[in-house]
C-alpha positions as CSV (number, residue, x, y, z in Angstrom):
1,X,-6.6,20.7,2.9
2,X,-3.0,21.5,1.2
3,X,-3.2,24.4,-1.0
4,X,-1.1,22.6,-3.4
5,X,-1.4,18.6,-2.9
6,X,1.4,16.3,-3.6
7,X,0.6,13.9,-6.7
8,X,2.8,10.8,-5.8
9,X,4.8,9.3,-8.9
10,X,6.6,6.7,-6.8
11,X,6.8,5.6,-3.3
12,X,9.3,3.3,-1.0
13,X,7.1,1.2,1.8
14,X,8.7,0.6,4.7
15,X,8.3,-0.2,8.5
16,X,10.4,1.5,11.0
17,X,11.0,-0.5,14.5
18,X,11.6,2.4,16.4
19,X,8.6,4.0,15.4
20,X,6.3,1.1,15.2
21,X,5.0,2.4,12.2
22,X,4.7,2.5,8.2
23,X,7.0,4.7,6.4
24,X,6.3,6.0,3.0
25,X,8.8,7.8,1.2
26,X,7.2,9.4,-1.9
27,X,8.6,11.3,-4.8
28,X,6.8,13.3,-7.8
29,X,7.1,13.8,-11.1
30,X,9.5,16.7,-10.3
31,X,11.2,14.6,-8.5
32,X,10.6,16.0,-5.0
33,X,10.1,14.7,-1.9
34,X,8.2,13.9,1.1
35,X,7.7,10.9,4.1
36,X,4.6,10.1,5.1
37,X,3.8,7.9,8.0
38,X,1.0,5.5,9.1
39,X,0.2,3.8,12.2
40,X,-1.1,0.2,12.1
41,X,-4.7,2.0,13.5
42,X,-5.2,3.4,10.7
43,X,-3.8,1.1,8.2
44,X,-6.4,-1.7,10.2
45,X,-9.0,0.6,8.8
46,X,-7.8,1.3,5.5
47,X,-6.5,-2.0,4.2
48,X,-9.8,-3.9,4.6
49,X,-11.7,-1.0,2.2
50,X,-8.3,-1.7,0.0
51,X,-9.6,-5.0,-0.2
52,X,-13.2,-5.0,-0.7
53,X,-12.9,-3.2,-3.6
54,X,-10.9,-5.5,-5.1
55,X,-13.1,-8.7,-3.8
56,X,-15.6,-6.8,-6.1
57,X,-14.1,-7.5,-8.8
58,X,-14.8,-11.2,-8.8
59,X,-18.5,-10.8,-6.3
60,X,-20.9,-13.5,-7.7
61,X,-18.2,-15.8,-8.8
62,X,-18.4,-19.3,-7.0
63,X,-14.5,-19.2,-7.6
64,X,-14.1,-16.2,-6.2
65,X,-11.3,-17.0,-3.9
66,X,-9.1,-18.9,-6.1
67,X,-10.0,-15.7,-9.0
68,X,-8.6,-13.3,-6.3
69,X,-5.7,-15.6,-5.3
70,X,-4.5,-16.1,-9.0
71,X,-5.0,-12.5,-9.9
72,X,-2.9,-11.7,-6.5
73,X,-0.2,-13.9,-7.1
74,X,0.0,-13.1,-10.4
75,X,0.3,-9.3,-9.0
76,X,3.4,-10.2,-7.0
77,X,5.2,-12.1,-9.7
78,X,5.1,-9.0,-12.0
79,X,6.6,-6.8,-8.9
80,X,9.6,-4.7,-10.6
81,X,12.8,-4.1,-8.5
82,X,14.0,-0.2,-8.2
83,X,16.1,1.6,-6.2
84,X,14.4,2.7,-3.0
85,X,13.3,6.4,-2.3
86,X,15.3,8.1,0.7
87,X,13.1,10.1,3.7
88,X,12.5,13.2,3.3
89,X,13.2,15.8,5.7
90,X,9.5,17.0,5.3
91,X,8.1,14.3,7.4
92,X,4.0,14.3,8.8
93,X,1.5,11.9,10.0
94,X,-1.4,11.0,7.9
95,X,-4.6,10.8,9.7
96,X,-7.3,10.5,7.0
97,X,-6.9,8.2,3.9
98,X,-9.6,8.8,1.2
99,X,-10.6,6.1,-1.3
100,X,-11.9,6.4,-4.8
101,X,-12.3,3.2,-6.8
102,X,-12.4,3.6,-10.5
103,X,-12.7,1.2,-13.4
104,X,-9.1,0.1,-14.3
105,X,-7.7,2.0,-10.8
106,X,-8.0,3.6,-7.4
107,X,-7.4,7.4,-6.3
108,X,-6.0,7.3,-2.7
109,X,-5.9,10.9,-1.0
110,X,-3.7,10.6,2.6
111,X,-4.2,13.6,4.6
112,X,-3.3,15.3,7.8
113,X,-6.2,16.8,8.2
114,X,-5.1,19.9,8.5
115,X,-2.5,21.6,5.6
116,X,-0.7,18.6,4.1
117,X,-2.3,16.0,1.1
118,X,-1.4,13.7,-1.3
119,X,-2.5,11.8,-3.8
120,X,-1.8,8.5,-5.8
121,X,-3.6,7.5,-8.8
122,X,-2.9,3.2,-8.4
123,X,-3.6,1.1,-11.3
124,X,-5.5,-2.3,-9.9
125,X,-2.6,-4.5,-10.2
126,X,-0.1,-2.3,-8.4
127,X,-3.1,-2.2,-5.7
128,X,-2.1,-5.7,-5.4
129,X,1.3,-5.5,-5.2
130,X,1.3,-2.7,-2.7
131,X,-1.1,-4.8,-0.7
132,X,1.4,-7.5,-0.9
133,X,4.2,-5.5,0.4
134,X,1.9,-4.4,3.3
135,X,0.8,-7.5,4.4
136,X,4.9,-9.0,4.6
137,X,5.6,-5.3,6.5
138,X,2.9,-6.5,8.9
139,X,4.4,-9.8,9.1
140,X,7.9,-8.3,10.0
141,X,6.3,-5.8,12.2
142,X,4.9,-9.0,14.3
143,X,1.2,-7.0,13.5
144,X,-1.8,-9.3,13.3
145,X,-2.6,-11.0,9.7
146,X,-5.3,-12.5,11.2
147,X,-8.0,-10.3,9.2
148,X,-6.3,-10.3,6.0
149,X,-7.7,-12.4,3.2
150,X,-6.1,-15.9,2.9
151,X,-6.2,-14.9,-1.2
152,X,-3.7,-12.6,0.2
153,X,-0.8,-14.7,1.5
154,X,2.4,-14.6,0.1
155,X,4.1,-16.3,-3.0
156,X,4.6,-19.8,-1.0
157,X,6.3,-17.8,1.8
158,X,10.0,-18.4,0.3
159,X,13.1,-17.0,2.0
160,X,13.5,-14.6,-1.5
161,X,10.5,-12.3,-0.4
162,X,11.1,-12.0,2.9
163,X,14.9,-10.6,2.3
164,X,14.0,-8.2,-0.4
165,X,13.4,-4.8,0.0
166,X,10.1,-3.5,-0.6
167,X,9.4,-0.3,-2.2
């Protein structure tokens, strides 16, 4: 592991054609920054663990689905504009993605398995949004929705979220 991990404070999300792959451009509180990228192996993997934990939130409930889809959309309503975070020259592939749920938000360690790590501390609802953003990446990226959650889908699929950018 990194001898000093990098706490993220904000991140741009992003896929890249020519690399068939996610981008995240990441900044911390100081204001430095760092690219991180993710292949759609990996993100197959860590997206449906993304998503358990929050379809635990509602377990038990026979309204489960529509708890999850109101919550979600909900989520994406509240989804704040800013300016987008530029790559960084300091650019590596994250091979490891650990997950630590906690009451009110999850702890997400990306690694490289080797000397680079960072962390996000993501409240719930930003979860969601992040998810959200993810999901229309995939959509653009032509990757498979097929195992995503239909609580999931997007705000009735409208022309405004598929032209903004998503950070």
């Amino acid at each position: 592991m990194a001898d000093q991990e990098f706490k993220i404070e904000r991140l741009t999300t992003e896929y890249v054609q020519e690399e068939d792959r996610i981008r995240l451009n990441l900044e911390d509180p100081m204001q430095k920054l760092t690219t991180l990228w993710l292949t759609q192996r990996l993100l197959n993997r860590v997206i449906p663990a993304l998503v358990k934990v929050l379809e635990e939130e509602t377990s038990g409930s026979p309204q489960a689905r529509d708890l999850q889809a109101f919550t979600q959309q909900k989520a994406q309503r509240e989804i704040e504009q800013e300016a987008p975070i530029a790559a960084a020259e300091h650019a590596w592939l994250v091979r490891r993605v650990d997950l630590t749920p906690r009451p009110k938000s999850i702890t997400l360690v990306f690694s490289d398995n080797q000397s680079e790590s960072a962390r996000l501390e993501i409240p719930r609802t930003a979860l969601r949004q992040w998810l959200s953003i993810l999901r229309e990446l995939y959509r653009r990226a032509e990757w498979s929705c097929e195992k995503w959650p239909d609580w999931l889908a997007p705000l009735s699929q409208t022309t405004e979220t598929k032209d903004s950018q998503l950070h």
